[in-house]
Biotite code that builds the C-alpha atoms (Angstrom):
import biotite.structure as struc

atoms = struc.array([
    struc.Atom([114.785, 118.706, 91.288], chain_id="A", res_id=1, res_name="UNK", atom_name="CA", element="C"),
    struc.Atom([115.337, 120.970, 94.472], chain_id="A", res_id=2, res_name="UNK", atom_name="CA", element="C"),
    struc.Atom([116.215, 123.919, 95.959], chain_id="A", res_id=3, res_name="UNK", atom_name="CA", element="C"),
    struc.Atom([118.425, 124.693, 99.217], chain_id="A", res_id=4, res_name="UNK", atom_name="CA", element="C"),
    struc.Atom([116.270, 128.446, 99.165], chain_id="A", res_id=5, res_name="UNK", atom_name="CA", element="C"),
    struc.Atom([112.845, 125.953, 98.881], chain_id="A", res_id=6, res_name="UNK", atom_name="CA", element="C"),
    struc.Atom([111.399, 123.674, 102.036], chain_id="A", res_id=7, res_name="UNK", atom_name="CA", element="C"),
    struc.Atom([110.885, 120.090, 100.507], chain_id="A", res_id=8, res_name="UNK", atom_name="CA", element="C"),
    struc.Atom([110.201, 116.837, 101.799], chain_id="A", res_id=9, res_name="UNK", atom_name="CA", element="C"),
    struc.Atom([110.558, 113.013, 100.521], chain_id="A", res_id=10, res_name="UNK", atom_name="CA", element="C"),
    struc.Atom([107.034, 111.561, 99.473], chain_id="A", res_id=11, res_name="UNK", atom_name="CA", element="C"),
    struc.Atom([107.414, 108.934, 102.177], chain_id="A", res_id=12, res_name="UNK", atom_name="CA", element="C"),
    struc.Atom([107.255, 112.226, 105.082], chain_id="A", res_id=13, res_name="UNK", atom_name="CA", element="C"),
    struc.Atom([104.037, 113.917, 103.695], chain_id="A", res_id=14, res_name="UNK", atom_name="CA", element="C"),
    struc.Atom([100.805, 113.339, 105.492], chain_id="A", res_id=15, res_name="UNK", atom_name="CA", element="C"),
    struc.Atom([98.152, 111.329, 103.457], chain_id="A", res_id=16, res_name="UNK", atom_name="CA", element="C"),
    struc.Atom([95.070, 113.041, 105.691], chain_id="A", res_id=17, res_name="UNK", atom_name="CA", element="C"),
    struc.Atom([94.203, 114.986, 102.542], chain_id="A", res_id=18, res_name="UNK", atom_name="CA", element="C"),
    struc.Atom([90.695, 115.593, 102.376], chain_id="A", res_id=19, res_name="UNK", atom_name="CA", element="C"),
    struc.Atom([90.550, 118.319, 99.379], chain_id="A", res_id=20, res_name="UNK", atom_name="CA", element="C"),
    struc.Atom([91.178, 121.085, 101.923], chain_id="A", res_id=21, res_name="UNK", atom_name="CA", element="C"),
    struc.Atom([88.454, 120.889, 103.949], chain_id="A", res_id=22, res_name="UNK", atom_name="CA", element="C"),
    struc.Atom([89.404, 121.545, 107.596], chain_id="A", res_id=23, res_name="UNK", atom_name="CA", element="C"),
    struc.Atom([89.828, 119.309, 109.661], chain_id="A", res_id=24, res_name="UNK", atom_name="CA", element="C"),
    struc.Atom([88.364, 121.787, 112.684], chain_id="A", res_id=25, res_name="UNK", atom_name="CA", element="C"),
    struc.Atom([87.826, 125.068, 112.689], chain_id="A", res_id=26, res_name="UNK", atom_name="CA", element="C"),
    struc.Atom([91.454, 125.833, 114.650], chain_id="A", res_id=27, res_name="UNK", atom_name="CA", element="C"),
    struc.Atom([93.626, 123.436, 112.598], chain_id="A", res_id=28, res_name="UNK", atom_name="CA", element="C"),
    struc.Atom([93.225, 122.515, 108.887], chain_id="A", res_id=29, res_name="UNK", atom_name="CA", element="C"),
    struc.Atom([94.289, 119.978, 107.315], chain_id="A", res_id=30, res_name="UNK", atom_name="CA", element="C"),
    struc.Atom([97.076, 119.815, 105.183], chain_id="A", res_id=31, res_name="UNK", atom_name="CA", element="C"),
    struc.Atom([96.348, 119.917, 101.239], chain_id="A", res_id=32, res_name="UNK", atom_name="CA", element="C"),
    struc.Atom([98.519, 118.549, 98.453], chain_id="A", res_id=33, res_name="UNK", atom_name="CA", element="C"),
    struc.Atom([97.973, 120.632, 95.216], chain_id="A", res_id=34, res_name="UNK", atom_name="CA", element="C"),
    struc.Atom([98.988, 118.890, 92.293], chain_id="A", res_id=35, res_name="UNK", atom_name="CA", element="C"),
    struc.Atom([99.978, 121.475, 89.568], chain_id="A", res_id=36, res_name="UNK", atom_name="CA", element="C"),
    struc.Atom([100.401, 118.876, 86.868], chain_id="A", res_id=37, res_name="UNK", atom_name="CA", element="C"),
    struc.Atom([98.262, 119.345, 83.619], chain_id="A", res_id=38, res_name="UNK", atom_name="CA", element="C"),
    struc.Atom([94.838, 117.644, 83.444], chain_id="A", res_id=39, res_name="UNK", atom_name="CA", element="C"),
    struc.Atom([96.105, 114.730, 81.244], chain_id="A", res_id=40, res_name="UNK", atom_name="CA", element="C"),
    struc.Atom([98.877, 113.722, 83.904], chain_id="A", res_id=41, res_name="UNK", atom_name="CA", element="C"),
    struc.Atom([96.056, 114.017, 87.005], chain_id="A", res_id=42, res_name="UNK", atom_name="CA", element="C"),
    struc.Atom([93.682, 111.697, 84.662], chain_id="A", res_id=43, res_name="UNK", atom_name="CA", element="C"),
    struc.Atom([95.919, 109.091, 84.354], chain_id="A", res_id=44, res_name="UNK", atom_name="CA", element="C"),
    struc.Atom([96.847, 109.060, 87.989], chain_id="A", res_id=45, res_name="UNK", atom_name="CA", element="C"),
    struc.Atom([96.871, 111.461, 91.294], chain_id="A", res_id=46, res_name="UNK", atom_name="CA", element="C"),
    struc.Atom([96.858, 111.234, 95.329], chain_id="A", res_id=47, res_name="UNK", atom_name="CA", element="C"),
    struc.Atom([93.503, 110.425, 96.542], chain_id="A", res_id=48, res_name="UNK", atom_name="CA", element="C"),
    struc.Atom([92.168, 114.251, 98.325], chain_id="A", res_id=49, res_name="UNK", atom_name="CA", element="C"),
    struc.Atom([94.275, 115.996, 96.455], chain_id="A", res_id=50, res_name="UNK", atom_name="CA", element="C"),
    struc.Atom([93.494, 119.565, 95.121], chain_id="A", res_id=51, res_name="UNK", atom_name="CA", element="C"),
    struc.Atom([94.372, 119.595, 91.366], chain_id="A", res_id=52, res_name="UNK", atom_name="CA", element="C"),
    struc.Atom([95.396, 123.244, 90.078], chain_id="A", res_id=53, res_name="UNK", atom_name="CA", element="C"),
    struc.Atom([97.794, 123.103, 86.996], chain_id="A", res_id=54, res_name="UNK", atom_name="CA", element="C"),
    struc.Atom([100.791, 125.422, 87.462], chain_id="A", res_id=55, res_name="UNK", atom_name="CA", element="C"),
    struc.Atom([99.629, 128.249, 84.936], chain_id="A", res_id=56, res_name="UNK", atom_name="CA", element="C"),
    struc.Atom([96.215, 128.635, 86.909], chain_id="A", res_id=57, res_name="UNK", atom_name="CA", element="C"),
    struc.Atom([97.477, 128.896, 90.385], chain_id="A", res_id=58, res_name="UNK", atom_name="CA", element="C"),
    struc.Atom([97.805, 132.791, 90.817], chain_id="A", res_id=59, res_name="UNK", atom_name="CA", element="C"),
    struc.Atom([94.446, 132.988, 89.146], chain_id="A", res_id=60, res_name="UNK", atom_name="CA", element="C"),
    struc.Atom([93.110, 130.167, 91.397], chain_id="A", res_id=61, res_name="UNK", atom_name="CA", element="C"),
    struc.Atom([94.627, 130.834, 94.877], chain_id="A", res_id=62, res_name="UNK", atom_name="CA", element="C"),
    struc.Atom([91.273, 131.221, 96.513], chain_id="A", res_id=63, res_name="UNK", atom_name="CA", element="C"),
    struc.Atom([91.117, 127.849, 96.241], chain_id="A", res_id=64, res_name="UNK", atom_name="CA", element="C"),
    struc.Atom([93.801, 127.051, 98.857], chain_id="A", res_id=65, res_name="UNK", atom_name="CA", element="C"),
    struc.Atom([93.824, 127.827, 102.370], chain_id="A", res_id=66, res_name="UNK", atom_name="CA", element="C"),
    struc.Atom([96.979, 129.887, 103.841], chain_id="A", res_id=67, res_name="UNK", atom_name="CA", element="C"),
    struc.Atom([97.207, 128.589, 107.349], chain_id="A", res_id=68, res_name="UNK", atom_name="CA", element="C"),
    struc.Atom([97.196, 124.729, 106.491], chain_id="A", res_id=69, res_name="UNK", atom_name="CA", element="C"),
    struc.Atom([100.538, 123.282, 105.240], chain_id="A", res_id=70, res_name="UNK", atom_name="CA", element="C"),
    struc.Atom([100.718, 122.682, 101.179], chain_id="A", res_id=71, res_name="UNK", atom_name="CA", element="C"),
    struc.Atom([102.093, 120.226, 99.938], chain_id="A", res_id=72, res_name="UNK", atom_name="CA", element="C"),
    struc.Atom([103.098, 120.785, 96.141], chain_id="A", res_id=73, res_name="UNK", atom_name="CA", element="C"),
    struc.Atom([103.639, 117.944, 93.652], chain_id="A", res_id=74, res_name="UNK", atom_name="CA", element="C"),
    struc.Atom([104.300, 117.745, 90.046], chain_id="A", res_id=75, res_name="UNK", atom_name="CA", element="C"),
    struc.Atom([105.762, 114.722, 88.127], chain_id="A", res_id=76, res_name="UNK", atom_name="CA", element="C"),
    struc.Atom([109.448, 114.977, 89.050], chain_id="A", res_id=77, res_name="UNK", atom_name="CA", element="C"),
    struc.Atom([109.628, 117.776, 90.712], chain_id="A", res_id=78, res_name="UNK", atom_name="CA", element="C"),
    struc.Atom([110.476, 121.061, 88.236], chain_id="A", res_id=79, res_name="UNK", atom_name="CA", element="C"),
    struc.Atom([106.847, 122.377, 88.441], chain_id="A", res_id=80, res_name="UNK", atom_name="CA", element="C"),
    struc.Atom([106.414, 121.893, 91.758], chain_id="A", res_id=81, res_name="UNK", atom_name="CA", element="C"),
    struc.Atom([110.038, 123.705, 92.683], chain_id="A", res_id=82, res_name="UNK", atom_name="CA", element="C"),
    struc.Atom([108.771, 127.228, 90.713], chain_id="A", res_id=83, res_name="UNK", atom_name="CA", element="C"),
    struc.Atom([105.482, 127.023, 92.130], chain_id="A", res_id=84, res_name="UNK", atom_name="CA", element="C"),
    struc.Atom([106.219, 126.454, 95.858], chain_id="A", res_id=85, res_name="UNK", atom_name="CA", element="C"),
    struc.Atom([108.894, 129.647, 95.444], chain_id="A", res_id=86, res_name="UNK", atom_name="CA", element="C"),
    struc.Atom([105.907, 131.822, 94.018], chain_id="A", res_id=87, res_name="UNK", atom_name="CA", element="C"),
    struc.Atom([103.288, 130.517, 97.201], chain_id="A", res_id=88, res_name="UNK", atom_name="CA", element="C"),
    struc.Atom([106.221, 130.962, 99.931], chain_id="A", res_id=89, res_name="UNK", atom_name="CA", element="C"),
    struc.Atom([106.951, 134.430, 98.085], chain_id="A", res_id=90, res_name="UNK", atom_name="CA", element="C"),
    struc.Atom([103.177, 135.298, 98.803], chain_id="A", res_id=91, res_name="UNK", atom_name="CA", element="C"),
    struc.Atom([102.795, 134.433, 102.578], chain_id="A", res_id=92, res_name="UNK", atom_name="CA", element="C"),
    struc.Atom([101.497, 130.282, 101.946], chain_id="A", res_id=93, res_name="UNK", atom_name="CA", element="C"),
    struc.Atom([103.734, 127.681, 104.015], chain_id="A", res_id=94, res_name="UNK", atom_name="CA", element="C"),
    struc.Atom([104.133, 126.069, 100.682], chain_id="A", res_id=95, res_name="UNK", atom_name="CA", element="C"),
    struc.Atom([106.457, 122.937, 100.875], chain_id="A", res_id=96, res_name="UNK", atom_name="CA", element="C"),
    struc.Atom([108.080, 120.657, 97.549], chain_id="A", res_id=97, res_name="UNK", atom_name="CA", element="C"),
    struc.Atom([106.909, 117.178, 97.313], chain_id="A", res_id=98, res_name="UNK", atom_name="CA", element="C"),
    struc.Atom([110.832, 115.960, 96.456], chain_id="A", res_id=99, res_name="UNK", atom_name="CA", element="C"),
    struc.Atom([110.741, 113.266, 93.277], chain_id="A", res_id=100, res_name="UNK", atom_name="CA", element="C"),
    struc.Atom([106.638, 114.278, 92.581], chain_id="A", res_id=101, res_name="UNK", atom_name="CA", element="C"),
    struc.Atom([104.489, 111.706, 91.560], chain_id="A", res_id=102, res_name="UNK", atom_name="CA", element="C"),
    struc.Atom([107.140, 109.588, 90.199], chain_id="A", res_id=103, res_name="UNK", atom_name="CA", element="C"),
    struc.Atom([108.245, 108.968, 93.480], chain_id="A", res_id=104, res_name="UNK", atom_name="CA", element="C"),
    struc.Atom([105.125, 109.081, 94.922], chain_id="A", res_id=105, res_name="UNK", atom_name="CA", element="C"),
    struc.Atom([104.103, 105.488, 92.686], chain_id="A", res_id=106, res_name="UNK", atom_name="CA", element="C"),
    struc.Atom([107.772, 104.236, 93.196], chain_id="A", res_id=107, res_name="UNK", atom_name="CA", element="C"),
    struc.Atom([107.062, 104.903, 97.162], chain_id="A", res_id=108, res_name="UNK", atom_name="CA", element="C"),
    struc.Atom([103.763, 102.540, 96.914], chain_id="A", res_id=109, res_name="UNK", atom_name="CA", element="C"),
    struc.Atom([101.354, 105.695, 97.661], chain_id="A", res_id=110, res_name="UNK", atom_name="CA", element="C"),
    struc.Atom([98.255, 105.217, 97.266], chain_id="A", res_id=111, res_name="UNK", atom_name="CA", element="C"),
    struc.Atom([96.901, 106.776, 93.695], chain_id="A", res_id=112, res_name="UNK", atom_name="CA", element="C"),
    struc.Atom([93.014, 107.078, 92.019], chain_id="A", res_id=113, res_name="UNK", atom_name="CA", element="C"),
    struc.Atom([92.732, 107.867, 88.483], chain_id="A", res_id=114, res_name="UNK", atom_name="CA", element="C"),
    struc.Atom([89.893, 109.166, 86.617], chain_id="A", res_id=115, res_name="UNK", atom_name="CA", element="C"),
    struc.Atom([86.946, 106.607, 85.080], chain_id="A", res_id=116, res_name="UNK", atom_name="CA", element="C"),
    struc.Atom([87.318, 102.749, 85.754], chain_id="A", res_id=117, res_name="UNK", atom_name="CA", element="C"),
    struc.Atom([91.435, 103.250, 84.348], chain_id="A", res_id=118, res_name="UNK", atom_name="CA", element="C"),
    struc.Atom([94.110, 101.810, 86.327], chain_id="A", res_id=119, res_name="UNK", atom_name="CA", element="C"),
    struc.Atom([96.123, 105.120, 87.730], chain_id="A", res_id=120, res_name="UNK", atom_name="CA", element="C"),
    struc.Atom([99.665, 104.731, 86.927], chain_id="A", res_id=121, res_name="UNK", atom_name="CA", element="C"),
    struc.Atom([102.673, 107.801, 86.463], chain_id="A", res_id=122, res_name="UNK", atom_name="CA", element="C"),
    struc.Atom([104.933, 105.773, 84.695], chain_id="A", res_id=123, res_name="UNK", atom_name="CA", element="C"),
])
């Protein structure tokens, strides 16, 4: 699911320097990849370094992210992650859709971690 009003990219075009947000100097952080899926869908399987917030905490939680690196938002397929990058663009973040979400992201061969000693897997 996109948006022509919403920057998005394909999974194969975002960065995979993700380090949880921490900057990567003091000039230029890095880029961060929040995942707003619910904690069930990040157990089973997420992006290595990236920031988990589910979509119903992020206005409460936006502390958490950093406004002058790029953010990268992913969901599953791509719904969540459409209505939260239009709320974080709205708000002054250069917020950007991960197009197809994790879905893609596995179909693409990206690399994934899951929670425990579980083989991470979207689908």
């Amino acid at each position: 699911m996109t948006s022509p009003h919403v920057p998005s990219v394909a999974v194969e075009d975002v960065p995979t320097d993700f380090d949880g947000g921490v900057p990567a100097s003091a000039d230029t952080p890095r880029p961060i990849l929040l995942d707003v899926r619910e904690d069930d869908e990040w157990q089973l399987g997420h992006a290595p370094g990236a920031i988990h917030i589910p979509m119903v905490d992020v206005p409460a939680r936006l502390d958490e992210l950093e406004y002058d690196a790029d953010l990268y938002v992913v969901c599953r397929q791509g719904g969540r992650s459409l209505q939260v990058v239009e709320y974080l663009t709205h708000i002054g973040f250069d917020a950007i859709q991960v197009r197809g979400g994790m879905v893609a992201w596995q179909h693409a061969g990206r690399p994934l971690v899951a929670q425990g000693d579980q083989q991470a897997k979207i689908y």
